[in-house]
Backbone as CSV, one residue per row, in Angstrom:
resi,resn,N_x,N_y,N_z,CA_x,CA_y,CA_z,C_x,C_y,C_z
1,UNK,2.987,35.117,77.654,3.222,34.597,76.322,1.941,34.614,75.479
2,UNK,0.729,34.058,76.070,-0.753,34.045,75.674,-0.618,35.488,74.958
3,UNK,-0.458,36.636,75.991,-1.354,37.943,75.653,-0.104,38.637,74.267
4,UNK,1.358,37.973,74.331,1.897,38.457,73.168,1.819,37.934,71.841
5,UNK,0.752,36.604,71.842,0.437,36.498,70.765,-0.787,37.317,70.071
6,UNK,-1.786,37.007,71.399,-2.739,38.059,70.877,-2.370,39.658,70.360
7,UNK,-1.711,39.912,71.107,-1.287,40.826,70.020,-0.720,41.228,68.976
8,UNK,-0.067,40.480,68.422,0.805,40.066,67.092,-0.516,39.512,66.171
9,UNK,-1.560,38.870,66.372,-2.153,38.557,65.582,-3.533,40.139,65.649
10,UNK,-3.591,40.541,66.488,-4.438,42.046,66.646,-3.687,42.843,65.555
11,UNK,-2.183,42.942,65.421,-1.777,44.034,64.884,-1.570,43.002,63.779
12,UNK,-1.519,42.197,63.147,-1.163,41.961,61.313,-2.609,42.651,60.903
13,UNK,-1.898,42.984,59.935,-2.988,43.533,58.481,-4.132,42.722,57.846
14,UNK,-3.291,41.650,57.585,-4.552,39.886,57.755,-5.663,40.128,58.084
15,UNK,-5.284,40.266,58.991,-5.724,39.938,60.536,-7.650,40.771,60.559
16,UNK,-6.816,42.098,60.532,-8.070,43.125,60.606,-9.074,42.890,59.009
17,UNK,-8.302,43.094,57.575,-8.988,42.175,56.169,-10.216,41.019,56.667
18,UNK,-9.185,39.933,57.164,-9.948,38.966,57.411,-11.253,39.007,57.945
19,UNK,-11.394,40.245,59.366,-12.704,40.140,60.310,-13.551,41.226,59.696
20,UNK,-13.318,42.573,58.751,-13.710,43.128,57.905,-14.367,42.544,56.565
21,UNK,-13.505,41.585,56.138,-14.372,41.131,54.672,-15.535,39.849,54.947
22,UNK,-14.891,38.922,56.443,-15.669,37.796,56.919,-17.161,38.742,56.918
23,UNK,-16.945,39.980,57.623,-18.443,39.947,58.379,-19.309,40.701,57.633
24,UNK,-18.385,41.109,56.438,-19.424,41.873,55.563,-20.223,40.956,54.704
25,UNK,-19.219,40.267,54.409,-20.095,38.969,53.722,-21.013,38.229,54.280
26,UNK,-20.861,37.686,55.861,-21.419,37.213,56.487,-23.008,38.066,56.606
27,UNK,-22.812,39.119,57.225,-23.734,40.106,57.368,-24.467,40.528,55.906
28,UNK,-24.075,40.456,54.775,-25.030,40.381,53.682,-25.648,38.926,53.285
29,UNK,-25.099,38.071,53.668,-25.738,36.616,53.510,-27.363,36.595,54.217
30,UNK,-26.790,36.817,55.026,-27.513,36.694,56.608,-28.718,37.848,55.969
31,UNK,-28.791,38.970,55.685,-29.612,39.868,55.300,-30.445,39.086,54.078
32,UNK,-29.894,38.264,52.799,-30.782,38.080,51.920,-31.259,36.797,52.335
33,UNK,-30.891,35.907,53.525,-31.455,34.795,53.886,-32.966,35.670,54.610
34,UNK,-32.629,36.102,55.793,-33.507,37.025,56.569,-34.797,37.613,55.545
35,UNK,-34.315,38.014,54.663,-35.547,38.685,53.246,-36.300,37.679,52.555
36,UNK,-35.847,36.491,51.863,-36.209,35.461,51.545,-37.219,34.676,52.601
37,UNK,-36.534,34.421,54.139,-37.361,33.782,54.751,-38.564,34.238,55.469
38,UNK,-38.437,35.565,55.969,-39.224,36.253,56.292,-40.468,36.792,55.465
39,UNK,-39.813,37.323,54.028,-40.739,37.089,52.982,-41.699,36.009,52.722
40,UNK,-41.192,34.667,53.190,-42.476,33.679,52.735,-43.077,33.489,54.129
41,UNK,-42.562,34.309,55.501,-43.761,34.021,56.644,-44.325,35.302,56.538
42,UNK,-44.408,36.415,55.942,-45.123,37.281,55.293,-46.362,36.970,54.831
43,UNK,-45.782,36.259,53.641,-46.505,35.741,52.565,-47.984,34.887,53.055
44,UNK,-47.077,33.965,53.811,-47.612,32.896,54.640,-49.295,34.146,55.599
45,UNK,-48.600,34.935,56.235,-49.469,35.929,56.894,-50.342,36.744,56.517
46,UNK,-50.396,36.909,55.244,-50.655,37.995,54.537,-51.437,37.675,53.382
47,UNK,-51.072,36.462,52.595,-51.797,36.285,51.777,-51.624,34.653,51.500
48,UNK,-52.248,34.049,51.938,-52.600,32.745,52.116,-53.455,32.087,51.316
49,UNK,-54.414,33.192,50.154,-55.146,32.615,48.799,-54.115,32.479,48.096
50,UNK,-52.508,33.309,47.877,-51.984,32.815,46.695,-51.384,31.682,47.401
51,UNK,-50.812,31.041,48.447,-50.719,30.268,48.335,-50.894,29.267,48.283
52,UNK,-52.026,28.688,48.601,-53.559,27.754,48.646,-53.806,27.467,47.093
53,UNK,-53.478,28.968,45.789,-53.831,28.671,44.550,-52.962,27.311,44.043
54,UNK,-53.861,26.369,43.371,-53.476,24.881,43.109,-52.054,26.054,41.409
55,UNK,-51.545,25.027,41.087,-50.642,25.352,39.814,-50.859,24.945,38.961
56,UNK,-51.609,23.869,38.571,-52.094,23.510,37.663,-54.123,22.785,38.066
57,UNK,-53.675,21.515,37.528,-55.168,20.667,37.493,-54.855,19.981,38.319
58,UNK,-53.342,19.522,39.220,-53.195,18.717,40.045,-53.678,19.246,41.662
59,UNK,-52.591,18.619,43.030,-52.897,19.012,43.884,-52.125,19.879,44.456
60,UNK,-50.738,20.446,43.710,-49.729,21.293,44.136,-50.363,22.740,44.288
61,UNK,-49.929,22.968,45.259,-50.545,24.649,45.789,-49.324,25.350,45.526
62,UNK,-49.214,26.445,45.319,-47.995,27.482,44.998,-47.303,27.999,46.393
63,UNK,-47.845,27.728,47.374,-46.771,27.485,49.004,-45.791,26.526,48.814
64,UNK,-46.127,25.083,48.175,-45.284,23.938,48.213,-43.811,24.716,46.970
65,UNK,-43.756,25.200,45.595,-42.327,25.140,45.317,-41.619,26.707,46.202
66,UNK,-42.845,27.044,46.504,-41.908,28.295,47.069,-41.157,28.295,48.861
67,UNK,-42.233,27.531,49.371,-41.313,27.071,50.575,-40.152,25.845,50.105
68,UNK,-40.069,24.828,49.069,-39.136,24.354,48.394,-37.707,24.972,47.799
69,UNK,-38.204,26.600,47.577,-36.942,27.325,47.025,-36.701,27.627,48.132
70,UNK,-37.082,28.265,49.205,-36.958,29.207,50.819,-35.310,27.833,51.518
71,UNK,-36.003,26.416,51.286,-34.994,25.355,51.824,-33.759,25.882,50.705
72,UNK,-33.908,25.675,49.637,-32.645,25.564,48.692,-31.928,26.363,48.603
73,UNK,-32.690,27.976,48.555,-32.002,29.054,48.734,-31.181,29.039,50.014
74,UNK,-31.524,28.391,50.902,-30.605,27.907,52.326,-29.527,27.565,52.170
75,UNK,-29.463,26.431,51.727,-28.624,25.493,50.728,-27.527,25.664,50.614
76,UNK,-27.826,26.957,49.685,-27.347,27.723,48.394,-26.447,28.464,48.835
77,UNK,-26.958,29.378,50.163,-26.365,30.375,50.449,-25.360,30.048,51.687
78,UNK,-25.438,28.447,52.351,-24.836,27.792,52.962,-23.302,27.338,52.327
79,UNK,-23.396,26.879,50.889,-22.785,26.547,50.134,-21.809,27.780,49.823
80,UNK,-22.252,28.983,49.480,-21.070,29.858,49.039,-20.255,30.325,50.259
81,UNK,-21.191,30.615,51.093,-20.583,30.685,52.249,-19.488,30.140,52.205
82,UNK,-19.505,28.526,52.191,-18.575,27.311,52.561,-17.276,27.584,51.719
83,UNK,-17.764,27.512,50.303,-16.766,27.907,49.409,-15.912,29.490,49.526
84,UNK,-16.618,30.203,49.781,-15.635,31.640,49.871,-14.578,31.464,51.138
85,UNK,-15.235,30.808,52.035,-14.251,30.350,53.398,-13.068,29.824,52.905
86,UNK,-13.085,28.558,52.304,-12.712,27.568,51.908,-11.589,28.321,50.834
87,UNK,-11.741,29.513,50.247,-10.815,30.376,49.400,-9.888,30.929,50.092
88,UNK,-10.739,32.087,50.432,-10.378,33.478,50.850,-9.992,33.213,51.966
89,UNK,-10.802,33.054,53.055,-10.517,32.883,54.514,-9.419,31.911,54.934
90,UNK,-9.717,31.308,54.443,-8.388,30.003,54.849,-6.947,30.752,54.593
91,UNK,-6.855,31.269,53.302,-6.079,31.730,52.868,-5.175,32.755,53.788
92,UNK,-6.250,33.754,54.339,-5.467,34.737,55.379,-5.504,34.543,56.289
93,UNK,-5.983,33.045,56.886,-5.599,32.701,58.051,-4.385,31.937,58.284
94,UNK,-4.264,31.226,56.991,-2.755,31.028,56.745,-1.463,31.816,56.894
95,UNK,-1.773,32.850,56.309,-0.827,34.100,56.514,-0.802,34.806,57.358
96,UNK,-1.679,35.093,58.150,-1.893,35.103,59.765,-1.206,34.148,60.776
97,UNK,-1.422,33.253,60.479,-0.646,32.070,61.141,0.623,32.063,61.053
98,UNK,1.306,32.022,59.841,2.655,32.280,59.211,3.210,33.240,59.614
99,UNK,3.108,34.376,60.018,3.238,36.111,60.266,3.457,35.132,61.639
100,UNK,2.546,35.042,62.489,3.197,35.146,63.984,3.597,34.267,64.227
101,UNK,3.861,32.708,63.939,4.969,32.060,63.832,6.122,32.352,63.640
102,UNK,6.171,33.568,62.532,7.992,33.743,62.297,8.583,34.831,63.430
């Protein structure tokens, strides 16, 4: 019974959409997180006077808002994530669900 569901949900159309559009998205998220973060241990490696340079007359160094965006951009990209799930995905897992129920 197990293995005839798995296959009813292998063969809907959903089905295959769903793990096709999940991982492309997933897999481009994941790429501009990877660029962003890696970029500031680059940065971090590589050039460590700009970030040491103060921003003004105070004591803020230009490492502090940019490892500040590196968190948010996290955030950020945590967040759409959440929301496109929360659309799209749910959506054809619904109809996935529905399909081999009937």
């Amino acid at each position: 019974m197990h293995d005839d569901l798995v296959q009813k949900i292998k063969s809907d159309p959903n089905y295959h959409q769903l793990v096709k559009v999940r991982s492309r998205f997933g897999w481009a998220l994941t790429g501009l997180m990877m660029l962003v973060y890696y970029g500031y241990i680059l940065l971090i490696a590589f050039n460590k006077e700009f970030l040491a340079t103060k921003t003004g007359d105070g004591v803020m160094t230009w490492g502090m808002p940019i490892g500040l965006f590196v968190i948010l951009f996290t955030v950020l990209v945590t967040g759409i994530y959440v929301r496109r799930a929360n659309k799209q995905y749910d959506e054809l897992t619904q109809a996935i669900h529905a399909r081999v129920q009937a």
